[in-house]
Structure formats: C-alpha cells, structure tokens
C-alpha positions, 0 to 999 in steps of 0.5 A: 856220375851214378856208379861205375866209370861213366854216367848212364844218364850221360851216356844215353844222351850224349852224342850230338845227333842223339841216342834212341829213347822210349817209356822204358828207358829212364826205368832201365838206367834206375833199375841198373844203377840200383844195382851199383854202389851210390855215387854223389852227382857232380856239386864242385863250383868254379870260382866266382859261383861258389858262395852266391847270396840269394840275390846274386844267385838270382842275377844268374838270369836266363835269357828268354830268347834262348828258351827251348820250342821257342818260336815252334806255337807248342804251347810251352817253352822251357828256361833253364836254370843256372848252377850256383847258391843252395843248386851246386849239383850237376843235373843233366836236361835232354830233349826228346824228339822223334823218340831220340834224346838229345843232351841239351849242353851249357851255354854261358851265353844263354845266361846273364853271368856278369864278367864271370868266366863261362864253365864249358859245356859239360858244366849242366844245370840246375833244373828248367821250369815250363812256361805256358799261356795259362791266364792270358793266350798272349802271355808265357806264364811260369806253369811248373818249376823242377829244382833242387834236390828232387822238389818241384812245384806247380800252379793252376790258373790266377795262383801262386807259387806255394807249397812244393812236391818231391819225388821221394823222401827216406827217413823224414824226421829221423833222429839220424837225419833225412836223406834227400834224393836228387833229381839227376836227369830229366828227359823233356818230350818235345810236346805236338802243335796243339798239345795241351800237356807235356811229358817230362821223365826223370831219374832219381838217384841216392844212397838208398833207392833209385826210381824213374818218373814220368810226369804228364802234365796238363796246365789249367784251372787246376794244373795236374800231374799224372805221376808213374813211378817205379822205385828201385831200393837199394837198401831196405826202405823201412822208412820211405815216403810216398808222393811226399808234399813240403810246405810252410806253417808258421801261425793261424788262429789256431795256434798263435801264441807269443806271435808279434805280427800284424797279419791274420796268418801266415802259411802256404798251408792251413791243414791236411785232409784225408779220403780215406777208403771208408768214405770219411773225410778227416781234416787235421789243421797244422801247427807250429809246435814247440817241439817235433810233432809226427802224426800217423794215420793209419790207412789201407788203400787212401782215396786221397790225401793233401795239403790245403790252403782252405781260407782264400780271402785277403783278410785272412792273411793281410799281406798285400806281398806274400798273397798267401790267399793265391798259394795253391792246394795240392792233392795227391790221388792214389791211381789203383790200391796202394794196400796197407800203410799210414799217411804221416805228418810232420810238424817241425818248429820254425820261427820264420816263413822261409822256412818248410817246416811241415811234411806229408806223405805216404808211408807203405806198412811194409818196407821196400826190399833191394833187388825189387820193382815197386810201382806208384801211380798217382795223379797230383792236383794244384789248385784252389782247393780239392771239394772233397766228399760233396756231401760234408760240411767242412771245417773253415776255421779253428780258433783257440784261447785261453778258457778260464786260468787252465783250459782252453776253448775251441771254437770251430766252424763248418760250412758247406755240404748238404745243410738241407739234410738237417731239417730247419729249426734243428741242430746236429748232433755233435760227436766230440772225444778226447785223448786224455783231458776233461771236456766241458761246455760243448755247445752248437749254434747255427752260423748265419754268416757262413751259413753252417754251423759253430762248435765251441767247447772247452778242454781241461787237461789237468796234468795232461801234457797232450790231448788227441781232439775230434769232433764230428757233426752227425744227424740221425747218426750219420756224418754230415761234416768231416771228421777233425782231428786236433792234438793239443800240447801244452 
C-alpha cells in the first residue's frame, strides 16, 4: 500500500462499477501520498512463482484472446503481464472509460500457469504492453511495453526493442547506492474508434518522492511520447534524474580493447548527443570503461538530448540474432525552459550485453524540496535517429588504436550536413583541444566514400592518466559539423 491504512490507488478504483476520474486525479493520489511515510508495494509471491528463471517466467504466457478493447476496432489492445521472476511487486492496472476508472482484476485463467494454483483476484500484475498495427494494418504488433520498476519501452516502425526510459531515477551512481522508483498504478484511457494515440497515467511511489504522469502516445514512424509530469519529493532531491534513459554498451570501434568477439560491435547505443540552447550540437560516443565514469554537461535550458543508435547498417554489428542495427534511438525533447542544471552520463562497466550499464538524464542545479510541486513536460522520440542540427556534419564513426608504443590515434569521420558550404577543393578548418596530453599529426582529408570529411590525430598522454578530447570542423570560423567530445582513460 502507498502509506496509511489502505491504498488510494485501490481505493480510487476499486469498486466494480467504478469510481470518477480526470487529468487531476493520479496528481492528487501523489501529492497526498507525499505527504505520508513510504511504504513498499506488495512483492510476496505464492509458491510455485517465487524463484522463477527467465524462461519459465516467460511460459507465464498471456492469453491474446483476453486482451483489453479486443474486438472493439480501437486500434490498440492491451496484454498483461504476469507477476513473477525479477517483476515480484504488485501494480494495479485500471481502465478509464466515460471518465470512471475501473480496476481491471487478476484472472489466472487469463494466463497459461501450468498446474500452479491461480492467486485470487487481488493478486494484480506486473505491467501491460500496447499492441497496434504499426508495420502491417492486419497485424497487432507490440508498440510499447511498461514493466518493472518504473522502466518502459517503446519502438517506431520496422525497429526493435532496445534501450528503455524511466519515469525518475534518484541517486544514480551513488557510493551509497540507486533508489529505484516503482510505477504502482496505471490508468489506461479507453482510446475513441479511429484514435491514432492512447493515454496512459501512472503513479510513481518511493522513499524520496512521489510523482504523477501522463503519457500520450502515438505509434508511427517515430512512435513518441508527450510526457507531463509533476513530481512530489519527500525528502530534499539533491540528487534527481530527469527524463533518465538506460541502455547497453558493451564495444565499438572506439573502444574494444581484450574483446574476444566476432561481430563489429555491440550496443543497443553508440553516443549521446545534446542540443543545447546555443545552437551546438555535441556528440560524446559511449564506452565501456574500466572503472565508473560520470560525465556532467553543464546546461541552461537543453533543446534536446538522447541516446542514439547512429550506425544502421547490418555490417556494422554482424549479428544476425540481436539485429542491433533495428534498436532504436530515443530522444528526449524539453517541452517550455527546464532553466539551469546538467545533463549527466554515466558509464558503468560490463562484461556482458545483458546487461544496462549506461544512463543519461537531467539533473536540475537546484534540489527539489519536500512539500513542492515540480512540473516537466517533455516529448520522448523512438525512432531511427534524431536528424538534429540540418546544417552540421555529424559524427558516423570513431576509431581508435594504438600509435607508436604510447599514443594513441583517433580517426574520426563526419558526413552529412551542408558539405556545399565549404567550397570544392577546400578543406575545414579543424578545431582540436586537449584536457591534459600532447596532441600531434592532425590531419583532414575528404572522404569519398561517405562524402564528409576524415579527422586523424594522435594523443600523447605522457603521465596523464586521462584526457578530456574535442574537435570540431569550422569554415571561416563557423561550425560546419557538431562538436565531439572524448574522455581518454588509460
């Protein structure tokens, strides 16, 4: 339950005929839990779904059949998920019809269980995912999912399931460890015949905030997200992230050292770009480092930021299962000023590709206060990749390998944008720094075969144990590519 004697996501909802609803009902439920001491949601398993693998989780099957507005020509239809393996909390789904919510209850036979015992009604679920004609008007396919924690995920048309977002992420890389906000109820909006989008609310809850959200979400090309959200603290948040996206980074050519693998590279994401307020577009590519890496990028009032997949070609992965070349890229667009603060990067180790191990959001300058409202609106892109600033080459590929017995050369290559600004027969200028290092051999070449250009230059790092890198191409002393950023660890 979310604080006190009974639980007001249960309590809206839980009569049969149902109760009244509107846009400020789940606010209200998060603004008065805020108010009360935290309580954890309901985890405790019956036997025979406690302890369950990954694979017999995933028999836990539900029925397609059963699925919610089947039947009704909505365009969507919502499955449910099943309560069990790493998904043991409680999470109450509605339906909102007519502006009344009703509480959708647990029904064992709505799932294939095996010869398990059915849990009564009461028992919930885990999450649901949205099911729509995205590639083929004859065909449901899986649009977005909700589960676990407050992680969701989505995909535009002809993509895979890839990197996730998250509703709120409090103290991400702390010494003292991450606090993970759980998603403990949704409100699902019965969408009208015809509707090319659905709405969904939740209501997060956790020990140091709680916050209400409401998704509109609209399947396409590029499926997106209009987020609102309001956040509830109830302690000081110093250490909050906004909009925060999870993915996967294991090697690339950038950064592949004692890697024993066949394929080119392996990641859900290869980089983070920023818009900034400016006008700069910066491109920093991910790495799987050595030992935890927090990169801050100082920002008032971000036009943009998110975790691309740039390179979209089979070859560059190789991996005929994963299809990581289908994974999409997720964009997050700040909707009105979100004022001073940083967006931050975090790197974590990782020997394996099941494992999320990098993270990106946005962190306000000031902490958040209990006993205060505070509102983010934004707008979440899944799609192939953002196009970003139309008139700046981007940054398709970083490389790096040894140079001599103690440097280390970069070859770096930039394509798109508007070439033709820089007359034929000239090169850019190229704008290159280092944090700590020596740089040598800086050289820029046409590229015929991407049609940009190919940067190539050498850091000597002397006793330097790390190097913040950028290089930028200009012409008559403007930008004609974005800005790339590099930290170099020994």
């Amino acid at each position: 339950m979310l604080a006190g004697s009974r639980d007001p996501a249960s309590a809206q909802s839980g009569q049969a005929e149902g109760q009244p609803f509107s846009d400020s009902t789940v606010r209200d439920l998060a603004r008065e839990a805020a108010r009360r001491p935290y309580r954890a949601p309901e985890a405790d398993l019956p036997a025979g779904f406690r302890d369950l693998g990954y694979d017999a989780y995933r028999d836990l099957r539900f029925n397609a059949e059963r699925s919610l507005w089947r039947g009704a020509d909505l365009g969507f239809q919502v499955r449910l998920f099943h309560r069990g393996f790493l998904y043991a909390q409680k999470v109450d789904i509605h339906e909102v019809v007519d502006r009344r919510a009703r509480l959708i209850p647990y029904d064992p036979s709505a799932f294939t269980i095996g010869d398990r015992a059915g849990p009564p009604a009461a028992f919930g679920h885990a999450g649901f995912r949205l099911h729509h004609p995205l590639n083929d008007q004859a065909v449901l396919d899986e649009v977005a999912v909700f589960l676990g924690a407050s992680y969701f995920r989505a995909v535009g048309r002809n993509l895979a399931y890839g990197l996730s977002a998250r509703g709120l992420a409090i103290k991400t890389a702390d010494p003292a460890g991450e606090e993970f906000p759980v998603f403990r109820a949704f409100w699902l909006e019965r969408p009208h015949p015809g509707a090319n989008s659905v709405v969904v609310h939740a209501l997060l809850d956790s020990p140091s905030a709680t916050a209400a959200f409401r998704f509109t979400i609209r399947p396409g090309d590029q499926t997106v997200f209009d987020v609102q959200s309001a956040i509830f603290p109830r302690v000081e948040l110093v250490a909050s992230g906004i909009a925060p996206l999870t993915s996967m980074f294991l090697f690339a050519p950038n950064d592949r050292a004692a890697t024993d693998d066949y394929r080119n590279a392996v990641h859900d994401s290869d980089g983070l770009m920023i818009a900034t307020s400016r006008g700069e577009q910066l491109w920093r590519p991910l790495q799987n480092p050595r030992d935890l890496q927090v990169s801050q990028f100082a920002e008032v009032n971000p036009r943009g930021f998110g975790l691309m997949q740039r390179r979209r070609d089979f070859e560059s992965y190789n991996d005929l299962e994963a299809r990581y070349e289908r994974r999409p890229s997720l964009w997050v667009e700040p909707i009105a000023d979100w004022g001073p603060g940083s967006i931050q990067l975090v790197e974590i180790p990782t020997d394996g590709e099941i494992n999320d191990n990098i993270v990106a959001f946005w962190r306000p300058e000031q902490p958040m206060k209990p006993g205060e409202e505070y509102n983010f609106v934004y707008r979440l892109h899944w799609m192939p990749v953002f196009p970003g600033h139309a008139a700046l080459a981007q940054v398709v590929g970083t490389r790096q390998g040894a140079a001599g017995r103690n440097g280390r050369l970069f070859v770096l290559d930039f394509a798109g944008g508007r070439a033709g600004a820089v007359p034929e027969g000239t090169l850019p200028a190229l704008d290159l720094s280092a944090g700590a290092g020596t740089l040598r051999h800086a050289v820029v070449q046409p590229n015929p075969e991407t049609g940009g250009w190919r940067v190539h230059f050498e850091l000597l790092p002397g006793s330097a144990r790390l190097s913040e890198l950028r290089a930028q191409l200009t012409h008559e002393g403007r930008p004609v590519s974005e800005t790339w950023l590099y930290r170099w660890t020994a």
